[in-house]
C-alpha positions as CSV (number, residue, x, y, z in Angstrom):
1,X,133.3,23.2,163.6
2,X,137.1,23.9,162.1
3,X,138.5,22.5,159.2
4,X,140.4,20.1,160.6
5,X,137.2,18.1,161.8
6,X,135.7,17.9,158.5
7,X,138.0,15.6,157.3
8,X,135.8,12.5,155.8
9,X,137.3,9.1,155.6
10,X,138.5,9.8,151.8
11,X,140.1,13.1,152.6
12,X,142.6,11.5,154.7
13,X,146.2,11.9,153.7
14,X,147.5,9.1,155.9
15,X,146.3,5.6,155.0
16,X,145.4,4.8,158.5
17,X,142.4,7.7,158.1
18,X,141.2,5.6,155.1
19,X,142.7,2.4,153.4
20,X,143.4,0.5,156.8
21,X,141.0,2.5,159.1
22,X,138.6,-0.2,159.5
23,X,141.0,-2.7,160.6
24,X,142.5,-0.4,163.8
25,X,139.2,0.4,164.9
26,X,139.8,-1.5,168.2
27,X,142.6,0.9,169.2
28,X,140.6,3.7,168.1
29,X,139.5,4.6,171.2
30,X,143.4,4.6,172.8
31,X,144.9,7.3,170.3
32,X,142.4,8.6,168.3
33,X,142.7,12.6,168.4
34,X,139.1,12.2,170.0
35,X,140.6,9.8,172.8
36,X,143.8,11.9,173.3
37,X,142.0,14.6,174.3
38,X,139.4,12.4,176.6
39,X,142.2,10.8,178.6
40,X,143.6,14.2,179.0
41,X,140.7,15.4,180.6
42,X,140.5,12.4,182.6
43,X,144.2,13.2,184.0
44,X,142.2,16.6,184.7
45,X,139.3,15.7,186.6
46,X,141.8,12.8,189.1
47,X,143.6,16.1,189.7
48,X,140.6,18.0,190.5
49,X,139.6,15.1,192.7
50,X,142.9,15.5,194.4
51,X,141.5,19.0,196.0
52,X,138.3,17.7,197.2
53,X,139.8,14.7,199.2
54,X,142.3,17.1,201.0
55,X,139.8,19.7,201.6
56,X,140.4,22.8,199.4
57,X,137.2,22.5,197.6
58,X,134.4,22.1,200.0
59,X,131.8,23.1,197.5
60,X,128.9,19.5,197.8
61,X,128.4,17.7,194.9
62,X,131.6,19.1,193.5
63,X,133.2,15.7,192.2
64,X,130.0,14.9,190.5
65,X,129.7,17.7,188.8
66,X,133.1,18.0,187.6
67,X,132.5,13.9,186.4
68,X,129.4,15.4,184.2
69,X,131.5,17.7,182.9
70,X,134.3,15.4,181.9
71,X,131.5,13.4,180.4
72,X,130.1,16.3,178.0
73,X,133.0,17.9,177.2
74,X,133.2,17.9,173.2
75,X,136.4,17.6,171.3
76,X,134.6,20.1,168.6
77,X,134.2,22.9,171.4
78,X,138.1,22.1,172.7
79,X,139.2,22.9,168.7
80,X,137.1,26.1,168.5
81,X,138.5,27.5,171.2
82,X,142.0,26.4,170.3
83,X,141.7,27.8,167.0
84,X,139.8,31.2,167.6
85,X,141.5,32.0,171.3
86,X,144.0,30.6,172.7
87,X,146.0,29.5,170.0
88,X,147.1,26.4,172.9
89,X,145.2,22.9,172.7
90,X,145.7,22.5,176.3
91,X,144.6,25.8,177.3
92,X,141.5,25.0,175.3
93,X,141.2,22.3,176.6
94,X,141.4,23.6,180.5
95,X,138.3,26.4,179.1
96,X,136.3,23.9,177.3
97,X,136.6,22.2,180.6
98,X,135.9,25.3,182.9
99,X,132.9,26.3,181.2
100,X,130.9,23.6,182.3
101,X,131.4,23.8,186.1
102,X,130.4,26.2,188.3
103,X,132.0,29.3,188.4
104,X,133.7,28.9,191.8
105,X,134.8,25.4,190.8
106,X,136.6,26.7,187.5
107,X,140.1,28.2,189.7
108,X,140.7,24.3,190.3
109,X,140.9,22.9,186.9
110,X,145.0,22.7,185.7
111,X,145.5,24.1,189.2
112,X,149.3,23.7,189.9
113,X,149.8,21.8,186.5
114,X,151.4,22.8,183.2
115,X,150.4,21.2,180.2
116,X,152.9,18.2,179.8
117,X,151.9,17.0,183.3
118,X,149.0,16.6,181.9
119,X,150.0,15.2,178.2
120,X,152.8,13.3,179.8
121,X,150.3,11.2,182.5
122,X,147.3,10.9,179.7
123,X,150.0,9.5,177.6
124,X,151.1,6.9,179.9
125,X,147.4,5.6,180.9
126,X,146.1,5.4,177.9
127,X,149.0,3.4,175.8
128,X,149.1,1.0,179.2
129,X,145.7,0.4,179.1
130,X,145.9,0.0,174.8
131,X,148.6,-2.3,175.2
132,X,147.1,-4.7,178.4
133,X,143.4,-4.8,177.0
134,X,143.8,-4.9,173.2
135,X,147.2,-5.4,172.0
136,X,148.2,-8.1,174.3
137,X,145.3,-9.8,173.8
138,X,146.2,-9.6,170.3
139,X,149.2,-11.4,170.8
140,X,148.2,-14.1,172.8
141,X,145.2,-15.1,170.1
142,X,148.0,-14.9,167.1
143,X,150.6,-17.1,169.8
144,X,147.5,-19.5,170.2
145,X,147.1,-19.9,166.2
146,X,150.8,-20.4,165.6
147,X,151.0,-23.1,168.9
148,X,148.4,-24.7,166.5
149,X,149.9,-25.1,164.1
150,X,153.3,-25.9,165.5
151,X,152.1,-28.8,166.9
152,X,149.7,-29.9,164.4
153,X,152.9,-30.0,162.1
154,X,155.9,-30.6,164.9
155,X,156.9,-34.0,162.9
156,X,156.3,-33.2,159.8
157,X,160.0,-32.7,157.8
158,X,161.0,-30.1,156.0
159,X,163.6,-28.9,154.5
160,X,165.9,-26.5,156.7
161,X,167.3,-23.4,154.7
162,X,170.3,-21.0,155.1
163,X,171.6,-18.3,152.6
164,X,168.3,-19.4,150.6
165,X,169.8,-23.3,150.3
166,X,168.5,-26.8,151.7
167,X,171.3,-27.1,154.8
168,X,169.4,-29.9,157.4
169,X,165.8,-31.3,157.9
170,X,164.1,-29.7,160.4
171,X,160.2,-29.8,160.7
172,X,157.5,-27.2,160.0
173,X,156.2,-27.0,163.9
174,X,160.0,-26.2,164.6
175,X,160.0,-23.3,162.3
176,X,157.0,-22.1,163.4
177,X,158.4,-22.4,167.1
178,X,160.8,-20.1,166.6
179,X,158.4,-17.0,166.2
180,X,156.6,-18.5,169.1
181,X,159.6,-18.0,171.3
182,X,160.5,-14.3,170.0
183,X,157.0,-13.1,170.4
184,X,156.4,-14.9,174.0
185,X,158.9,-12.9,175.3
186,X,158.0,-9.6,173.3
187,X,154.1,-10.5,175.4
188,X,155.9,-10.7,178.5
189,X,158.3,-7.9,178.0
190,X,155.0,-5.3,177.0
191,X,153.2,-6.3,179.7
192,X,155.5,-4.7,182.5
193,X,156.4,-1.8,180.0
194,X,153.3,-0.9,179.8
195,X,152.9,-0.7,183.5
196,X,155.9,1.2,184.2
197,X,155.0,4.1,181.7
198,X,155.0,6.7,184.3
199,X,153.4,10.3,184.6
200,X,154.7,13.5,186.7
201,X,152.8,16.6,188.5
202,X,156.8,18.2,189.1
203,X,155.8,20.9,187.5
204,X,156.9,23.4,184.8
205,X,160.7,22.1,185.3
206,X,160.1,19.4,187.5
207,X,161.4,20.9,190.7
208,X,157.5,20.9,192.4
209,X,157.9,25.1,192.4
210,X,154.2,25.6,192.3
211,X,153.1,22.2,194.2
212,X,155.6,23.1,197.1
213,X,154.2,26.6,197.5
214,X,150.9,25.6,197.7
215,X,150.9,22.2,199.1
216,X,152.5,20.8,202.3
217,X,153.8,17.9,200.8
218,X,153.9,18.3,196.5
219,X,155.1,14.2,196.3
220,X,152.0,12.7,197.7
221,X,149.9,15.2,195.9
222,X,151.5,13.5,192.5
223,X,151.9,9.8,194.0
224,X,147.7,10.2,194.5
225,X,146.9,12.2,191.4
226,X,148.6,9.9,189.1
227,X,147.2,6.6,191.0
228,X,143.9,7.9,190.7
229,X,144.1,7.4,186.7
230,X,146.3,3.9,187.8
231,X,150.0,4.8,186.8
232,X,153.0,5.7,188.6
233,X,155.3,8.7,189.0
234,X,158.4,9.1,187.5
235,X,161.4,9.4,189.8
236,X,162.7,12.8,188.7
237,X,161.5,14.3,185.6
238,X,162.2,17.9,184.1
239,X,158.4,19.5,182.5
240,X,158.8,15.9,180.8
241,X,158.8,12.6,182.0
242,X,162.2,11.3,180.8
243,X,161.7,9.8,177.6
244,X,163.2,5.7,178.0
245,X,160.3,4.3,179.3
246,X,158.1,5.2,176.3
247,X,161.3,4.2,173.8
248,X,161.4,0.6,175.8
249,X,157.7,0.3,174.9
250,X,157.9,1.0,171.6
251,X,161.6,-0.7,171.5
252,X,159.5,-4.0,172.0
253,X,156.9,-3.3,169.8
254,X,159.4,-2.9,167.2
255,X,160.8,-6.2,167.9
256,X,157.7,-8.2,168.2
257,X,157.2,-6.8,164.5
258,X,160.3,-7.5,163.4
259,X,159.2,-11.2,164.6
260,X,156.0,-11.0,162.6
261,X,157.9,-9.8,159.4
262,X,160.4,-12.7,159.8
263,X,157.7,-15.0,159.8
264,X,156.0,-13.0,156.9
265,X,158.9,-13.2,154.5
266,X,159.2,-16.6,155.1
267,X,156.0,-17.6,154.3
268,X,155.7,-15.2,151.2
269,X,159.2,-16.9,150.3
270,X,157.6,-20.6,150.7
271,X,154.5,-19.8,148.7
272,X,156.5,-19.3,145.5
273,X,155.8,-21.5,143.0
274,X,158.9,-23.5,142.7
275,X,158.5,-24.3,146.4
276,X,154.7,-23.8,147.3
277,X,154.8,-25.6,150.5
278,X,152.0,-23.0,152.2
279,X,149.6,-21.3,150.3
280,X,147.5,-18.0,151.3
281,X,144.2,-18.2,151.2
282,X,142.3,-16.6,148.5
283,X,138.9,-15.4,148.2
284,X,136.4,-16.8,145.2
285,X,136.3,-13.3,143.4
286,X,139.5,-12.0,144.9
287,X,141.8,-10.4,142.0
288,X,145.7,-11.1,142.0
289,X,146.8,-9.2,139.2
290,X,145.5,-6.1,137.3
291,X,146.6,-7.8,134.2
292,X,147.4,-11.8,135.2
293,X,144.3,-13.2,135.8
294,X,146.0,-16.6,137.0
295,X,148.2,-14.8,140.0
296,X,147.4,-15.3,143.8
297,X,149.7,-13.0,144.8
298,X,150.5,-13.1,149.2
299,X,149.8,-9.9,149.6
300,X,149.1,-10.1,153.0
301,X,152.2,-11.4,154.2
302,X,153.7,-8.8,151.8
303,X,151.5,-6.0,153.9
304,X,153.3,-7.5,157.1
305,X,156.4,-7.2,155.9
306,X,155.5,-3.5,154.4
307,X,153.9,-2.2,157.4
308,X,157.4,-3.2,159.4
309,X,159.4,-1.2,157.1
310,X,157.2,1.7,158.1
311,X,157.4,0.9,162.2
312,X,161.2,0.8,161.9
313,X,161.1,4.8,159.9
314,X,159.2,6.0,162.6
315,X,161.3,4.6,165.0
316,X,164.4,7.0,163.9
317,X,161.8,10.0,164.7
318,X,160.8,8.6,168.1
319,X,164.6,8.1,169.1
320,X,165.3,11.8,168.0
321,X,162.5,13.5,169.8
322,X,164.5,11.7,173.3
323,X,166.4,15.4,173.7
324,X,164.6,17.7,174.4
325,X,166.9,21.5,175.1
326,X,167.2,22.4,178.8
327,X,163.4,21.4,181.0
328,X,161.8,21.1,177.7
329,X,161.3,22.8,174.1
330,X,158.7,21.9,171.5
331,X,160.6,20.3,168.5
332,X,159.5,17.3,169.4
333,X,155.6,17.8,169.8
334,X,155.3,17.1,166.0
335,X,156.8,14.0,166.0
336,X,155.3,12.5,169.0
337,X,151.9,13.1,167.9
338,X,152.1,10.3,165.4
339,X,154.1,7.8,167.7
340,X,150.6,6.2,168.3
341,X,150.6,5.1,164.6
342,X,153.1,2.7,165.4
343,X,151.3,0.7,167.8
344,X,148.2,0.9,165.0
345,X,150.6,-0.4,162.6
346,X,151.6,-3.5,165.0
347,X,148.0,-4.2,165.3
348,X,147.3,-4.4,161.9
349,X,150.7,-6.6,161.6
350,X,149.1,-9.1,164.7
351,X,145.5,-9.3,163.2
352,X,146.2,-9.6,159.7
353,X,148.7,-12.9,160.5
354,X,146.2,-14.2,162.9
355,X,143.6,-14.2,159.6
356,X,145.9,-15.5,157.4
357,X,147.3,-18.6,159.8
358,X,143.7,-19.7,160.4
359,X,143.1,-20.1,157.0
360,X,146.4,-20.9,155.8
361,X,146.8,-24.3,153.1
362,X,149.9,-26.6,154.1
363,X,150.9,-28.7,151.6
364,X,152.9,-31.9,153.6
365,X,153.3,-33.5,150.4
366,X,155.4,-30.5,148.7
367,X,157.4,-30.2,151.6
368,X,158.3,-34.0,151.3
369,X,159.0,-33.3,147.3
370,X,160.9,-30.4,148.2
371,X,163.3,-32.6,151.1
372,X,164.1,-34.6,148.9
373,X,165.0,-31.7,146.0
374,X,168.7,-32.6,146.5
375,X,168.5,-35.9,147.2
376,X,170.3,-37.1,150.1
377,X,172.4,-33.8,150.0
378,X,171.1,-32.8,153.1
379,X,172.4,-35.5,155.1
380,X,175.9,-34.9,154.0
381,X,176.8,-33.4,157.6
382,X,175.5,-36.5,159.1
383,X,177.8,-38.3,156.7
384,X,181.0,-36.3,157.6
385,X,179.8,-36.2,161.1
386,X,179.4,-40.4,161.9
387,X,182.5,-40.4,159.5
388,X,184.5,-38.5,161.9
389,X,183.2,-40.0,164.7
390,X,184.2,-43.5,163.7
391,X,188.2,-42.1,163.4
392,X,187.8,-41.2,159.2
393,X,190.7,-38.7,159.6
394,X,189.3,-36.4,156.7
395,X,185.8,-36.8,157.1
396,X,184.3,-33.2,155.6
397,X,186.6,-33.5,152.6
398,X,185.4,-36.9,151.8
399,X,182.1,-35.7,152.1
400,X,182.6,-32.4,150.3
401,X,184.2,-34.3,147.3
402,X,181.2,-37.0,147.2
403,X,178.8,-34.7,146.8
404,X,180.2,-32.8,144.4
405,X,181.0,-35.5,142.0
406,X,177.0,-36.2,142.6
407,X,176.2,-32.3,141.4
408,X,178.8,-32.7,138.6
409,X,176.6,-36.0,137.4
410,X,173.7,-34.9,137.5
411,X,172.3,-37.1,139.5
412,X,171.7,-35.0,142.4
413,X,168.2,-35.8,143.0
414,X,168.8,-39.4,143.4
415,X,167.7,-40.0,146.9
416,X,170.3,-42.3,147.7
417,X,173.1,-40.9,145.9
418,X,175.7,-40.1,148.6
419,X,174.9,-43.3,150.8
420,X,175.7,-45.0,147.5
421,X,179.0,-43.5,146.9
422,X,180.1,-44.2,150.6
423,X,178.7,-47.8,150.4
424,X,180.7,-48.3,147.1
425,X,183.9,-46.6,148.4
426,X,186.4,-49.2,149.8
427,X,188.0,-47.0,151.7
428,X,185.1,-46.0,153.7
429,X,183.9,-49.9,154.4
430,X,185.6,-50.4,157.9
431,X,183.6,-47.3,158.9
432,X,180.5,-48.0,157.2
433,X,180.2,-51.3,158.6
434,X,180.6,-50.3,162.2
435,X,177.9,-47.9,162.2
436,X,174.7,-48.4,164.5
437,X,171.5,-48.8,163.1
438,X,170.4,-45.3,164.2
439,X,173.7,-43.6,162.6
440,X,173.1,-45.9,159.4
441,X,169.3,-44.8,159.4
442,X,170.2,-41.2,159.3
443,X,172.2,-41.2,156.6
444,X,169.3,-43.1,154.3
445,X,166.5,-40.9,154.9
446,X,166.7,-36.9,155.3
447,X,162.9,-37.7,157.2
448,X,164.8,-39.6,159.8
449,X,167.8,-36.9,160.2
450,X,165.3,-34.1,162.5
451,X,167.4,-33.6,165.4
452,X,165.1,-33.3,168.6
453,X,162.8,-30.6,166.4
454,X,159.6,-32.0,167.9
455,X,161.1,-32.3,171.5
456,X,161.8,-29.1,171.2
457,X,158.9,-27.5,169.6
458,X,156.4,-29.8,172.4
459,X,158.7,-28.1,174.8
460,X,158.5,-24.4,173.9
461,X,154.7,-24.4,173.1
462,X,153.8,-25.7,176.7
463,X,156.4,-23.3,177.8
464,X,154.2,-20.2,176.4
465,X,150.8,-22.1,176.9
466,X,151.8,-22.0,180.6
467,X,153.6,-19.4,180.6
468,X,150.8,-17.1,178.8
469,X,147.9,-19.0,180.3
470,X,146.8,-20.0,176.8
């Protein structure tokens, strides 16, 4: 054994290897330098198949022996022979192979293949099958938690922030139904992505030159190679399948995060202190601070956020390595052997806010403390708005000048400030006393001033649930 296997878990430089290990483990066997190499042999053996259905290997027994062989091969002996002979991983990997058929089955193996036909289509089965059995699911158990809670809290007020100030009421479930939405369509979106990463058997620059010497018709030999390991052919390709497919994928994944680090910064924003409408959950002996004894510290939803500032670096890396010089060079085969990270990154993202929602503390009474921060404030566009409506000619700079003279009093937490002023204003009396019970009713209560925010939050959770078949 090399070197390079003897790594233990704290002789990892990446913290994937070590600090976060244990919380990837499910995709583990996807893009693990163990499972790259598996699926790559798997890509193999479907194109070894390929010969005994048409005939060219006639040997009995051959497909089962070249399954036991796919079975035993060991990663260990592949890296030997990589590192003391060939100086190529997939030509190891082709011997490693070899050696444990029979000798007259051994010309077969890679036959009329070059090494990205086989990295390419290994690739592509491998992150479609990571991305329909574990990530999706993923998703769909984090969408279930947040529907939850959306409609657990879909009529219960809060206060609506922009630029980091109180602007209208809106409801928790509402806020929560936004992320909903984003990562719904980020579900569906992966979903056919993943099936339409694509493989190729064109060849060392894609114009079938071996396949069509060889082969009577070179585009059903790829069509059934690449559909015996379940994924399709790219259209043209040069000794790589053209790169978009594989950005798209990890286009969406980047989104999807980006979602999850939205919702992550506002959470870690509302658990301050001064605000403290949600609250992390902390263990009995968990530590906050080194020094602080007191702090509980959202360090999770900090970690979300974190681990999305990483997925969008290595997106920069993932976009470069698209050109590749002429059929194909190799200043890109660094790079793309850490792509994979990403999608181990997003899973640590999904899990880790799944956790965190389950057990998250919601504090309805804070949030109503906190509508009513500025008073009536909030309501001042509903003021200006029935103002307006009702003829008031200058109904914003009414407004404006109300509530400022509120601010410059100091009484700006008096809940019933502005509706004072306007009822004590004789200019604004014809208006005020022709306004319906529902207009009067907004302006008195920023509780009663929601909009449709639990229409619409009902309607976009049964959207997904059916949608998603939650």
């Amino acid at each position: 054994m090399t070197e390079k296997e003897k790594v233990r878990f704290f002789d990892g430089v990446s913290p994937l290897d070590h600090r976060w290990h244990p919380e990837i483990t499910p995709v583990l066997p996807y893009i693990s330098e163990r499972a790259r190499v598996k699926f790559q042999a798997w890509v193999e053996l479907a194109l070894f198949k390929y010969y005994v259905h048409i005939g060219k290997i006639t040997r009995p027994g051959a497909i089962q022996e070249a399954e036991t062989a796919y079975k035993n091969l060991d990663i260990d002996r592949v890296y030997y022979i990589e590192d003391n002979v060939t100086d190529h991983d997939m030509r190891a990997l082709v011997e490693a192979f070899r050696e444990l058929i029979s000798e007259e089955l051994r010309p077969w193996i890679h036959f009329g293949a070059t090494s990205y036909n086989i990295i390419n289509s290994a690739d592509a089965i491998r992150r479609k099958l990571l991305i329909l059995e574990v990530i999706i699911p993923a998703m769909k158990d984090l969408q279930r938690e947040m529907i939850r809670i959306a409609l657990q809290e879909k009529d219960t007020p809060q206060a609506g922030r922009t630029h980091g100030q109180h602007a209208v009421p809106i409801t928790a479930g509402f806020a929560m139904a936004q992320i909903i939405d984003r990562l719904g369509e980020s579900i569906l979106r992966l979903e056919n992505l993943a099936k339409d990463l694509p493989g190729s058997f064109a060849g060392m620059c894609g114009a079938y030159n071996a396949t069509a010497l060889l082969l009577p018709d070179p585009l059903d030999f790829e069509r059934k190679v690449l559909a015996e390991v379940g994924i399709i052919a790219a259209r043209i390709s040069t000794q790589i399948v053209p790169p978009e497919p594989t950005q798209r994928l990890f286009e969406e994944i980047k989104h999807a995060s980006t979602a999850l680090a939205t919702l992550a910064d506002n959470m870690r924003n509302l658990q301050r202190p001064e605000i403290a409408e949600y609250g992390e959950f902390f263990g009995k002996t968990q530590v906050g601070s080194s020094t602080s004894p007191h702090k509980q510290n959202p360090k999770n939803w900090e970690n979300i956020k974190g681990v999305w500032k990483i997925i969008v670096g290595r997106m920069l890396t993932l976009d470069l390595n698209a050109i590749s010089e002429h059929e194909r060079d190799l200043t890109n085969s660094q790079g793309m052997r850490q792509d994979d990270e990403i999608i181990a990154l997003f899973y640590m993202q999904i899990k880790r806010a799944t956790k965190i929602l389950k057990k998250m503390h919601i504090d309805r009474e804070r949030m109503e403390q906190n509508l009513f921060l500025t008073g009536d404030q909030m309501l001042s566009e509903a003021a200006q708005l029935v103002l307006s409506y009702l003829g008031y000619p200058n109904a914003h700079e009414k407004v404006r000048v109300l509530a400022k003279k509120i601010r410059d009093s100091g009484k700006i937490k008096e809940r019933h400030a502005l509706l004072s002023l306007m009822q004590s204003d004789p200019e604004l009396a014809p208006y005020m006393a022709r306004m319906t019970e529902n207009q009067f009713s907004a302006l008195s209560d920023p509780r009663d001033y929601i909009g449709i925010a639990p229409q619409k939050t009902e309607s976009v959770c049964a959207y997904w649930k059916e949608k998603l078949n939650l």
